[in-house]
N, C-alpha and C positions, 0 to 999 in steps of 0.2 A: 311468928311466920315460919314457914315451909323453907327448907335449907335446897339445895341443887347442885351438887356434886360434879364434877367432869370422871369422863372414867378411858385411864389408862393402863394398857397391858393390864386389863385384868381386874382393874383392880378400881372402888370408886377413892376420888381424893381431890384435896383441895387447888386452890393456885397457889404453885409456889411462891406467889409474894403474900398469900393468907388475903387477898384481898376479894370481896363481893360487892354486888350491884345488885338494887331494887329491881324485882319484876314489878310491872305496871298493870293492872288491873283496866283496860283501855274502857270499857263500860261505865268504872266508877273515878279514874283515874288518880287511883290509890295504890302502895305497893301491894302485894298479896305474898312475899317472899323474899329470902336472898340466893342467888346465884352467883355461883365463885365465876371472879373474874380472871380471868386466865390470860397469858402475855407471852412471849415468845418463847421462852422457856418451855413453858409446859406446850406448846407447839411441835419445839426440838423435842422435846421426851415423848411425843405420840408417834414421830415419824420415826425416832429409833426404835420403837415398843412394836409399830407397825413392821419396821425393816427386817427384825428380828424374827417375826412369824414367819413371815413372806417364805422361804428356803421350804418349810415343813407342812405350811397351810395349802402351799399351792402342787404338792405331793399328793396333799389327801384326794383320794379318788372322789371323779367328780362327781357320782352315784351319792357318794356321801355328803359332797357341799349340799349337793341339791336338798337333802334329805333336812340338813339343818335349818335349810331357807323355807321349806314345811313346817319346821317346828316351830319359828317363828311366827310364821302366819299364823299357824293355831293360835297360837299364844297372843297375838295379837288381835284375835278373833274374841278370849277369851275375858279379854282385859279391856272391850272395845266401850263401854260405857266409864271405865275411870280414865281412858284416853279423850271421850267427848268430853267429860268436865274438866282435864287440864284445859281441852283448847276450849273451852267458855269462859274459863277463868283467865286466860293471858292472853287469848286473843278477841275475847268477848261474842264468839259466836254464840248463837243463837241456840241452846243445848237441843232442843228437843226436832233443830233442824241442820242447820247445817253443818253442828258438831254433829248430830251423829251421823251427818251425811258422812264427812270424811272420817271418821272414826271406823266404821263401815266397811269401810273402802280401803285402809289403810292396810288390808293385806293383803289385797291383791296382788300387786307388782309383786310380790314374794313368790306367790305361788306362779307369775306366769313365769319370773326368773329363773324357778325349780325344774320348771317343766321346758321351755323352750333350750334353755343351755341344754340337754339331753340328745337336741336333733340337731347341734348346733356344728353342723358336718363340715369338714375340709372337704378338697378336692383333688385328683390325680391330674394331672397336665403332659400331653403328647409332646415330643420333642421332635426335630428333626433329626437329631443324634440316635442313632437307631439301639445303639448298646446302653442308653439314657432313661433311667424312670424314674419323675418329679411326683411328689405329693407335698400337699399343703395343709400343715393345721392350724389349731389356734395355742397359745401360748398366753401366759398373765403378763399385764403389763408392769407391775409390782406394786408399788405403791399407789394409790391414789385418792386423789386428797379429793374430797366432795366440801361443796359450800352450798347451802340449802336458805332458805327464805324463809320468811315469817307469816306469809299468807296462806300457807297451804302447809303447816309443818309438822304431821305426822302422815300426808301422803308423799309428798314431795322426795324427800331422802329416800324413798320406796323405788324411786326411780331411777336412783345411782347404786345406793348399799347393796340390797341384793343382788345386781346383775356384774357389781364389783368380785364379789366375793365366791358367785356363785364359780365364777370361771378362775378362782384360786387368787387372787389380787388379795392386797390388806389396804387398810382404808384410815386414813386419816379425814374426819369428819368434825366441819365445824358449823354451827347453825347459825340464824342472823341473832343478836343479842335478845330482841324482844319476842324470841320464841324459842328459848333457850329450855325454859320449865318443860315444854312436851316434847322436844329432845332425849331429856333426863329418864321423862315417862318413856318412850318409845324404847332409849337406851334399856333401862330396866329389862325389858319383855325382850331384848335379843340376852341379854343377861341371863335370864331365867332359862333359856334355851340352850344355853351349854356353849356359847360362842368361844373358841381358845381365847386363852390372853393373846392380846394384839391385834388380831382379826380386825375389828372395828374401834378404836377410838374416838371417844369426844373427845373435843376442848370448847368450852363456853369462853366468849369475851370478845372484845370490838374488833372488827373484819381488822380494823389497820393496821393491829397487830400480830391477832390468831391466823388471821386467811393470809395476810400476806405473807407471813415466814412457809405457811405451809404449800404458796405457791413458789417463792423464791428458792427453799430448802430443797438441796441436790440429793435427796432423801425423795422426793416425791416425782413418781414418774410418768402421772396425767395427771389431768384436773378435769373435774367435774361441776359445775356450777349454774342454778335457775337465779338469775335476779335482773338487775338493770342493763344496759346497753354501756353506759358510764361506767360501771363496774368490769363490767367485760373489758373494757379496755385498758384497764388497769391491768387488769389480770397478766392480757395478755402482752401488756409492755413491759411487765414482770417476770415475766414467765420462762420467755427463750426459747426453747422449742421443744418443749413439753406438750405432746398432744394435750388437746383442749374438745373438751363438748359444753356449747354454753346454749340453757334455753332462755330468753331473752324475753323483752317487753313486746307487746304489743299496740295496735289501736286498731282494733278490726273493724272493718265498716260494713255495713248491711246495707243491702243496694234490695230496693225494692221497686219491681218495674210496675207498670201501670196496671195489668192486669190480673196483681193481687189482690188477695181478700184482709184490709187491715182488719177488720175485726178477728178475722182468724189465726190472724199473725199475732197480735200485738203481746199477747200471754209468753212467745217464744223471744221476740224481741225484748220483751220488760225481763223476762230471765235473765237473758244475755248481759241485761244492762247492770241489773239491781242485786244481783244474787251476789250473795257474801262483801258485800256494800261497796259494790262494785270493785272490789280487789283481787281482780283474778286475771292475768295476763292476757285471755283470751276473752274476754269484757267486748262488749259491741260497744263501744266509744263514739261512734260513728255513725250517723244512718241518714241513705242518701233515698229520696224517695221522688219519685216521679210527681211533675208538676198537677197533673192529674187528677192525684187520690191524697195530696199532702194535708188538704183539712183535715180528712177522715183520719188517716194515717194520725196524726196528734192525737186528734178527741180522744182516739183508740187506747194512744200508749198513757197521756194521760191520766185516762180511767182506769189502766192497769196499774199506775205508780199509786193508785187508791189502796190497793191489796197491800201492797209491803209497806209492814207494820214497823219504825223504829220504836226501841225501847229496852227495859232490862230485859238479858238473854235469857234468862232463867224463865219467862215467861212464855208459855205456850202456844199465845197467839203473835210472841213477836216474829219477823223471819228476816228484821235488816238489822245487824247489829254494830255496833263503831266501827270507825275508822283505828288500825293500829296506831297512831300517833299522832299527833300535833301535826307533823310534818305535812303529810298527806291531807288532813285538813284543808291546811293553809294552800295547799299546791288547788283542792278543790275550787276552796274560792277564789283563787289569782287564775284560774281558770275560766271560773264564770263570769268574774270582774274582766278580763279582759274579752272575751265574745260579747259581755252588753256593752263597753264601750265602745265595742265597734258595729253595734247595731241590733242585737240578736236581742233574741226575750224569753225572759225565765216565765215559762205558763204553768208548771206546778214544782213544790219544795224551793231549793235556792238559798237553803240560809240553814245554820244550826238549831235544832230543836233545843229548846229547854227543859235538858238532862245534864245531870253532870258526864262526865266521861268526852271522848272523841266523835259523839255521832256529826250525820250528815243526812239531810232528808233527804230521800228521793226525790231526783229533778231532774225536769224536763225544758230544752233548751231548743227554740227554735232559732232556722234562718243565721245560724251561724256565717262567718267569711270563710276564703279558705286561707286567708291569714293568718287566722285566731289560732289559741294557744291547744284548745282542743283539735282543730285539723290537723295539728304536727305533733302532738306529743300525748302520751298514756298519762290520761287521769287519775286513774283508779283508784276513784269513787264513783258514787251511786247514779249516774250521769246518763240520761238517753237525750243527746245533741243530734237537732232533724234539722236536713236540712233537703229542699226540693231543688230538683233538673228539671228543666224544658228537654234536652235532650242527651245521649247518653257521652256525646263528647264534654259537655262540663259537665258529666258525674267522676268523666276519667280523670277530668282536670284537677278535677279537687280531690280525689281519692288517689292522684299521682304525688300529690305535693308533698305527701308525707314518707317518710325513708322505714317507719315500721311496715311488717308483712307478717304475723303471724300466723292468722285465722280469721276469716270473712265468710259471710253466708250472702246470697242469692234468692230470692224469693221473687218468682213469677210459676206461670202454670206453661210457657211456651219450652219445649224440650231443647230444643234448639239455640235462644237467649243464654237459657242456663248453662249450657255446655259451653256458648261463646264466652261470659262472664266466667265462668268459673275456672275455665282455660286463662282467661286473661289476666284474673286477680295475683298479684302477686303477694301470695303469702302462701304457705306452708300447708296449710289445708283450708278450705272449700269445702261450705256445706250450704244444700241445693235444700232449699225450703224448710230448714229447720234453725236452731241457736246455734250461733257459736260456739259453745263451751263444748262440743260435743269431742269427745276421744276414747279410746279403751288403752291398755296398758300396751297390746299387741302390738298398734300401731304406730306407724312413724309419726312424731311432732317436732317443729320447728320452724324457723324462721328459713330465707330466701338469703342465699347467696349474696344479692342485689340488695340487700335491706339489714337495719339495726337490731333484728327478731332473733339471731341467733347462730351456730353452724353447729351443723352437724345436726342428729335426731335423736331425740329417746325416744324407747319405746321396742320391746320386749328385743327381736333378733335385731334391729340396729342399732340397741344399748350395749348388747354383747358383743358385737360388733368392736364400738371405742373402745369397748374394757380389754381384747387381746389384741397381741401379734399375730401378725400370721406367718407361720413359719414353713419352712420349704426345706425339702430335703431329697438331694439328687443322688442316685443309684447308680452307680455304675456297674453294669454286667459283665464278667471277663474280665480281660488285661485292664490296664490303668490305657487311657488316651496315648498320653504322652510315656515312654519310655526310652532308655538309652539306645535302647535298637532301630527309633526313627531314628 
């Protein structure tokens, strides 16, 4: 099997205790590797390796970070089909689909990082002090420690690393354990690009050692982190007051009023649901459908959950591939186990196929409560739960009950609905007759103030945003204010 290195200051090496952990083959549910397990030690050694850059890295003119955050991209451009087969191989995506979906995709954030840091302008400020001239820039914040997920783990870190670095920052970075392997890849190809020692740091090994020193450690001076709500919390009663960007869980719901076309929908819906076997924060979990068209609305989605194929990823017509672990699984079915005991009905999938590995069929779940474990909490699995309104106050009622807000779409043809709906939804973005999943790197994402989805935003100028200070600096014209001679 395949070895996986952490790499510090520079340089790849093992964990100082010499100890490693099976990567899981989630498809076959076999290992495919060893990954050094890393403890808080080699923790302490990234945030000093990182500390130590910090003085020199954040000197280098920013013309030039930028230019590095280029080379990378290329190079990750370049490398982009032996990065789709780590992540078929550890996360068991689907190769010829939604690995190379994000494989693809995994350089973008680089290059808007390159490009947006460049116009990324302070500002001068009027004073009432007439002999007073204020300006504002941006400054690094120093260190800062990124903790990245497993569902999405060669765009993901895309989304903190370069908009860390690009603005002079050094970066202590740790991944989730079971997508540690395309880490290693990923690391390589900033490797290959001439990154100084210390600049970016791995450490591979279990959050409750590697993430917590590196969030506790008076060494790191933000944090960065996509994963659970539960976890955020942690974080942040660890933390102290270390600024914090956290993109969080979702359960986004799709409200479909009466005077849609389910046939026409139902292909953007069943994406929402089913893409990447439903492990994707922004997952439609949820769909609230007018009392109306709710037959139709099923038959529709249904005969779309017909299309997505589970099975081995390596296979060209498959496009749902496992679930990452056991875990997730079991949360699937105590999921659906709890909405049919309280009434609701599985009308297509519902149950494990017979493959080996973590899969999970695509299923479709009617007439849910809004008590059930799906109204209140992110599945993330393969999951499209419908449930119908007679009128739009109990669609609010049940899409209030839940504290996630991340990303909800809207579908009707009336201008006016859409704008009210979409004004009213509380989550982070609103999208008016299309999937949820939708975002570009430019844009703000996040959760709601009001909700467990997150704070703060990634996403190109309010990523660079978290990653500096803004600093100020007052002029004084003439004499000094104060003198012996008042």
């Amino acid at each position: 099997m395949n070895s996986y290195s952490m790499y510090i200051d520079g340089k790849w090496c093992g964990a100082e205790s010499g100890e490693t952990y099976d990567g899981i083959n989630p498809a076959l549910g076999e290992p495919f590797g060893k990954i050094a397990c890393g403890g808080r030690a080699d923790a302490q050694r990234a945030v000093a390796a990182a500390n130590k850059a910090l003085p020199s890295w954040r000197e280098v003119p920013l013309w030039e970070r930028s230019a590095l955050c280029v080379k990378i991209a290329n190079i990750l451009d370049q490398q982009k089909e032996a990065l789709a087969e780590i992540l078929c191989t550890e996360l068991g995506k689907p190769l010829h689909g939604e690995a190379a979906d994000e494989a693809g995709e995994t350089s973008a954030p680089w290059h808007v990082a390159a490009e947006q840091a460049k116009y990324f302008e302070g500002h001068t400020k009027p004073c009432a002090d007439p002999q007073k001239r204020v300006l504002t820039f941006w400054r690094p914040r120093g260190v800062v420690a990124a903790i990245t997920p497993w569902n999405f783990p060669a765009a993901i870190p895309g989304e903190y690393l370069p908009f860390a670095i690009v603005m002079g920052n050094t970066v202590t970075w740790t991944p989730a354990p079971t997508a540690a392997a395309t880490a290693v890849k990923l690391m390589e190809c900033i490797h290959e690009a001439g990154v100084p020692p210390g600049v970016i740091n791995l450490v591979t090994g279990p959050g409750a050692e590697v993430g917590d020193e590196l969030v506790i450690n008076k060494g790191t001076h933000a944090i960065g982190m996509t994963g659970s709500p539960q976890t955020a919390e942690i974080i942040s009663s660890r933390s102290g007051l270390k600024p914090t960007l956290f993109e969080l869980g979702g359960n986004g719901p799709i409200v479909v009023l009466e005077d849609a076309n389910p046939g026409e929908i139902a292909a953007a819906i069943g994406f929402a649901c089913f893409y990447a076997a439903g492990q994707v924060c922004s997952c439609a979990e949820r769909i609230f459908v007018a009392d109306s068209i709710k037959d139709e609305l099923v038959d529709a989605i249904v005969a779309e959950s017909k299309h997505w194929k589970v099975g081995n990823p390596l296979d060209e017509s498959v496009n749902v591939g496992p679930q990452n672990n056991m875990g997730v699984v079991e949360k699937m079915t105590a999921h659906l186990n709890d909405a049919t005991g309280k009434g609701a009905k599985v009308v297509a999938g519902g149950k494990r196929p017979d493959l080996p590995g973590f899969f999970y069929e695509p299923t479709v779940l009617v007439d849910f409560p809004k008590d059930s474990l799906v109204n209140h909490e992110e599945t993330f699995g393969p999951i499209a739960p419908i449930t119908s309104f007679k009128d739009e106050d109990q669609a609010w009622d049940y899409i209030n009950a839940c504290d996630l807000g991340l990303t909800s779409s809207i579908f009707t043809r009336d201008v006016d609905r859409a704008w009210n709906w979409a004004e009213g939804l509380n989550s982070g973005i609103t999208v008016v007759n299309d999937w949820t999943h939708f975002w570009e790197h430019h844009l703000p994402f996040g959760g709601m103030a009001s909700n467990r989805s997150g704070l703060g935003r990634i996403g190109g100028r309010h990523t660079l945003d978290f990653m500096s200070d803004l600093k100020s600096i007052v002029f004084n014209l003439g004499k000094p204010t104060v003198t012996r001679d008042n």
